[in-house]
LOKE-176891 format. One record per residue (C-alpha): residue number from 1; residue in three letters; x, y, z. Coordinates in Angstrom, 2 decimals. Example, Ala and Ser with C-alpha at 12.3 -4.5 7.8 and 13.67 -1.06 7.14 Angstrom:
BEGIN
<atom pos="1" code="ALA" px="12.30" py="-4.50" pz="7.80"/>
<atom pos="2" code="SER" px="13.67" py="-1.06" pz="7.14"/>
END
This chain:
BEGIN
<atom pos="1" code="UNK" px="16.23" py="2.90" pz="0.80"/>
<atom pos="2" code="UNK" px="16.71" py="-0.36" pz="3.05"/>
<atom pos="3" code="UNK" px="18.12" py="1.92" pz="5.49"/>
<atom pos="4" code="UNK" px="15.20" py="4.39" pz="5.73"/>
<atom pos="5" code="UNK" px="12.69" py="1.45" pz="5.71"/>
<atom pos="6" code="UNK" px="14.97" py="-0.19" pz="8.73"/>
<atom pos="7" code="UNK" px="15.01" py="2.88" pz="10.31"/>
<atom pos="8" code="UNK" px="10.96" py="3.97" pz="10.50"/>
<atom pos="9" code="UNK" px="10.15" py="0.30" pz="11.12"/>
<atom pos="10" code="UNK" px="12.59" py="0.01" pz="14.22"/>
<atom pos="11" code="UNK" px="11.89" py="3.15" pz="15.54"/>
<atom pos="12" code="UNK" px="8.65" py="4.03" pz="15.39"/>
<atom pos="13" code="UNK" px="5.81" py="2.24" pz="17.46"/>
<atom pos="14" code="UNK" px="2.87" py="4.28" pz="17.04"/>
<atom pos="15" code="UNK" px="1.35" py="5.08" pz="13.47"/>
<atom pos="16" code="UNK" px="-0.91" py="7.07" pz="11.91"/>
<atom pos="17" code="UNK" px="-2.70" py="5.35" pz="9.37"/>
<atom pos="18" code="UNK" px="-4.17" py="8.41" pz="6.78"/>
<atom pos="19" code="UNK" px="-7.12" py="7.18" pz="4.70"/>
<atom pos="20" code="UNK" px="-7.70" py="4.01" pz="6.96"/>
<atom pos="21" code="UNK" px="-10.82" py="2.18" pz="5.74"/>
<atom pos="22" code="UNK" px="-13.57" py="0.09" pz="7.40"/>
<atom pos="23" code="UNK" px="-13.59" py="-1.78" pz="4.13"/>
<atom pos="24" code="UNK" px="-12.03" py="-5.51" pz="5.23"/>
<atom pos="25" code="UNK" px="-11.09" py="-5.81" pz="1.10"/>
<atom pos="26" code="UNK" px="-8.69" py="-2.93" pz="1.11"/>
<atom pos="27" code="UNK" px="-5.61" py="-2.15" pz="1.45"/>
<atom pos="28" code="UNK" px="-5.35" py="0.54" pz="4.06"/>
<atom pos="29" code="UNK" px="-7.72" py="-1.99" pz="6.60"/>
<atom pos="30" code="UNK" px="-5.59" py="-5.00" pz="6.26"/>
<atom pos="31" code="UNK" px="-2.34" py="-3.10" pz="6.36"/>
<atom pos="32" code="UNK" px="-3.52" py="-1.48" pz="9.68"/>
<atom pos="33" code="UNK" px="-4.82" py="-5.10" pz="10.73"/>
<atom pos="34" code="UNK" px="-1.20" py="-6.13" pz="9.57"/>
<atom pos="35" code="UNK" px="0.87" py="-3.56" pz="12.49"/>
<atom pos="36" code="UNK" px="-1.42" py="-4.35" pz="15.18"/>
<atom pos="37" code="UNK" px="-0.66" py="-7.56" pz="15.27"/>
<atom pos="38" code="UNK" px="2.95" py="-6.87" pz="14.75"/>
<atom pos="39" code="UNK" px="3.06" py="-4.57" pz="17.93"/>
<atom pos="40" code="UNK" px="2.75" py="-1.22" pz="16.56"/>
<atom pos="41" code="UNK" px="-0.06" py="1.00" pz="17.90"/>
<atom pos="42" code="UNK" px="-2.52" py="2.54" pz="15.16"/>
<atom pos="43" code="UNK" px="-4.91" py="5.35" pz="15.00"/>
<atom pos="44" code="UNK" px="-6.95" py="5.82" pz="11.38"/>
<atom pos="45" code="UNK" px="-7.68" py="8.84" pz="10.27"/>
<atom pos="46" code="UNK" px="-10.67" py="9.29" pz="8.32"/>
<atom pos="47" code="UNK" px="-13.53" py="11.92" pz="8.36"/>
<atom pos="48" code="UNK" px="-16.61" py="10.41" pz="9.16"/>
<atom pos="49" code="UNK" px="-15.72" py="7.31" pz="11.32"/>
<atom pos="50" code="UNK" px="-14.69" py="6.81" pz="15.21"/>
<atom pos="51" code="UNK" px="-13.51" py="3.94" pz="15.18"/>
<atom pos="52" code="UNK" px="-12.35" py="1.23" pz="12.53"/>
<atom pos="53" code="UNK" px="-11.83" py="-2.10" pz="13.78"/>
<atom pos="54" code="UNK" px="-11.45" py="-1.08" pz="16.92"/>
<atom pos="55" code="UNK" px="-8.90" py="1.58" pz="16.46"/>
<atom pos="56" code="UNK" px="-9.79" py="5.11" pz="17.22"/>
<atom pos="57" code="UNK" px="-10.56" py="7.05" pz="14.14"/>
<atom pos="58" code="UNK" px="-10.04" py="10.88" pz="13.91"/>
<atom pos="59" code="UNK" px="-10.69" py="13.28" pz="11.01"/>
<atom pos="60" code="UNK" px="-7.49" py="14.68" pz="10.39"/>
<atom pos="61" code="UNK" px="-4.32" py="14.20" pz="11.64"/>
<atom pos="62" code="UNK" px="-4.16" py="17.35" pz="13.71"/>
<atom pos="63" code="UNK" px="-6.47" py="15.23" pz="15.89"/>
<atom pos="64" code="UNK" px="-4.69" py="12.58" pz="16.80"/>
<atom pos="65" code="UNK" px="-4.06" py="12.83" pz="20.55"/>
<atom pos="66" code="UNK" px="-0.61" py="12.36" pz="21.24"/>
<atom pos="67" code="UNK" px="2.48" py="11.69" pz="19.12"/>
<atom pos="68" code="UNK" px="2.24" py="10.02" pz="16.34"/>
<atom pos="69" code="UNK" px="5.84" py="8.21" pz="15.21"/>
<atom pos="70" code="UNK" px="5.21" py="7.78" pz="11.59"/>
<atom pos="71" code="UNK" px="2.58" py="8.75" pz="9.18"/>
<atom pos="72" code="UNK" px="1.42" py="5.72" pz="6.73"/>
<atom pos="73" code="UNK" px="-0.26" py="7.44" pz="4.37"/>
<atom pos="74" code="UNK" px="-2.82" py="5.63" pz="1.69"/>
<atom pos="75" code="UNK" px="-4.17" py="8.64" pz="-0.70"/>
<atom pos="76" code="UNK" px="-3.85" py="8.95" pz="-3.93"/>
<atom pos="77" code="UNK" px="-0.49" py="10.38" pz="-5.41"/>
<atom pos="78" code="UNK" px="-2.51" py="14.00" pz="-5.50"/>
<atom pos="79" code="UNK" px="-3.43" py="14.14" pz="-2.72"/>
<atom pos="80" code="UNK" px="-0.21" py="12.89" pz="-0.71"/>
<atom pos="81" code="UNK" px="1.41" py="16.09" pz="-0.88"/>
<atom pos="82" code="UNK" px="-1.07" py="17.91" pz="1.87"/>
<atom pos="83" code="UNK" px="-1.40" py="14.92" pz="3.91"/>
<atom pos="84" code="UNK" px="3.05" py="15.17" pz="4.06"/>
<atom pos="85" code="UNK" px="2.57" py="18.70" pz="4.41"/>
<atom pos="86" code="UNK" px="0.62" py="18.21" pz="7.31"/>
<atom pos="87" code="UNK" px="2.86" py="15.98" pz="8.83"/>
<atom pos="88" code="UNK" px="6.03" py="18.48" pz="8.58"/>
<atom pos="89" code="UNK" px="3.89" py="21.53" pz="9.95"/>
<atom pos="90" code="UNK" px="3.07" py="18.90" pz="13.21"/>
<atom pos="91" code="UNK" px="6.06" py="16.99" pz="13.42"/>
<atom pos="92" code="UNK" px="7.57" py="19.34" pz="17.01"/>
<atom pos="93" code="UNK" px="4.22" py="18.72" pz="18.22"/>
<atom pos="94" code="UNK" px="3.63" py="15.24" pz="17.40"/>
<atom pos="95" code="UNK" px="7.31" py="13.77" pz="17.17"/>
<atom pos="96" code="UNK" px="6.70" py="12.78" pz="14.04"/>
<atom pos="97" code="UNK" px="10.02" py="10.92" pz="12.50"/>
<atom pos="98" code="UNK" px="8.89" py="10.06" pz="9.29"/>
<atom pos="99" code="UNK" px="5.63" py="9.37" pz="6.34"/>
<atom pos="100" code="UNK" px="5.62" py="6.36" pz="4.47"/>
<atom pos="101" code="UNK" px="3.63" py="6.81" pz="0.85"/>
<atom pos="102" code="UNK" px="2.38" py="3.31" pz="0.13"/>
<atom pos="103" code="UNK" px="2.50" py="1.23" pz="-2.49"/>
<atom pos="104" code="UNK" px="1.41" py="3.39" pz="-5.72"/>
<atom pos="105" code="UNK" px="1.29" py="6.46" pz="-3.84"/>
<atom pos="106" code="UNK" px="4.09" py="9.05" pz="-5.39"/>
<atom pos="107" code="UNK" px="4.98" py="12.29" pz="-4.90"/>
<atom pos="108" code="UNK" px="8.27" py="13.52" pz="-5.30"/>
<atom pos="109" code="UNK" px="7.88" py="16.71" pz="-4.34"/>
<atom pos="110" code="UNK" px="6.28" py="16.52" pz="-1.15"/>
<atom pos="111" code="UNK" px="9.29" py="13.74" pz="-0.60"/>
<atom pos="112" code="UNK" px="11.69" py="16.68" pz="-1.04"/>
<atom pos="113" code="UNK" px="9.74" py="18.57" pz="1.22"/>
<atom pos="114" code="UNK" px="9.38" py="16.13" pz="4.24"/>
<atom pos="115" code="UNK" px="13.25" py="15.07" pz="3.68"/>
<atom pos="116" code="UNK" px="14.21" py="18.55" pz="3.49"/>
<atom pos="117" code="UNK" px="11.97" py="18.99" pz="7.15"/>
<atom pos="118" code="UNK" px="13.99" py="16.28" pz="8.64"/>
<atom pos="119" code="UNK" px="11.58" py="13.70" pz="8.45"/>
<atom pos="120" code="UNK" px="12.81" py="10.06" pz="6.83"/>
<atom pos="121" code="UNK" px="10.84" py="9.12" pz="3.83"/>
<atom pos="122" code="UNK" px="9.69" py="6.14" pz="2.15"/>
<atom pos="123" code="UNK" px="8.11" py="6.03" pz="-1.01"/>
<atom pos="124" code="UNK" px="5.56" py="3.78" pz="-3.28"/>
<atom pos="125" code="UNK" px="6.61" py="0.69" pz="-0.51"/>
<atom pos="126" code="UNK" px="4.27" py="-1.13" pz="2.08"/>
<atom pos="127" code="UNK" px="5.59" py="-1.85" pz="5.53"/>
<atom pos="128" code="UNK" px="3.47" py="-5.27" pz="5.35"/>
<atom pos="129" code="UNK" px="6.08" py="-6.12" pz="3.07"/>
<atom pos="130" code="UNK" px="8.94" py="-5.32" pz="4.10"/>
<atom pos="131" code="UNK" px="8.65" py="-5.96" pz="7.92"/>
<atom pos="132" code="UNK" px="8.86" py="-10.00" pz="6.55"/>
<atom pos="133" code="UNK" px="11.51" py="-9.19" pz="3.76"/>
<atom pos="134" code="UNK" px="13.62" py="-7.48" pz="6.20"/>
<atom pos="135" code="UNK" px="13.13" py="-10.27" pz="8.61"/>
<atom pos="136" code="UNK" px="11.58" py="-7.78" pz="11.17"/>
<atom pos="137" code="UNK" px="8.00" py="-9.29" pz="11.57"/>
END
């Protein structure tokens, strides 16, 4: 797992942060907070917000202009699997490497799925801790 964790956090720069919130007590807002100010570029995607924190917001991720490196994604375990399914049907057109479930977020099968696309997957981990326990951040 360290690998795959090494591996997203090293090589990806910008992120897509799925279910980003303008709420300063959760999660998905300080964890976005968290990779801006450890270099990465973010873009939250959220229907019915443009911008959250000052990072653009876009309603789904087939909106996000450009590539998108990796795909944090903070929905529940249900509803995971269509958010990684989106990723694998745009990752030619986005360059997307890899999604990272958070913390409590599980799917197995739509891990399977993105693996079995190509795409590196981490699982029920945040990168907000494990950029300091792998000494990257």
């Amino acid at each position: 797992m360290d690998a795959r964790v090494h591996a997203l956090l090293t090589q990806c720069r910008r992120i897509a942060v799925v279910g980003a919130s303008p709420k300063a007590h959760r999660a998905s807002n300080r964890v976005m907070a968290f990779l801006g100010r450890h270099g990465y570029e973010t873009v939250a995607v959220n229907p019915g917000h443009e911008r959250i924190d000052g990072v653009p917001c876009f309603p789904r991720l087939a909106d996000v202009p450009g590539p998108v490196d990796m795909v944090d994604v903070f929905r529940r375990s249900e509803r995971a699997g269509d958010i990684v399914d989106q990723a694998i049907a745009l990752k030619d057109e986005k360059g997307i490497r890899g999604v990272w479930l958070q913390l409590g977020v599980i799917d197995h099968a739509a891990a399977e799925r993105a693996a079995a696309a190509g795409l590196i997957v981490v699982m029920d981990r945040c990168p907000a801790i494990e950029l300091p326990r792998l000494g990257l951040g």
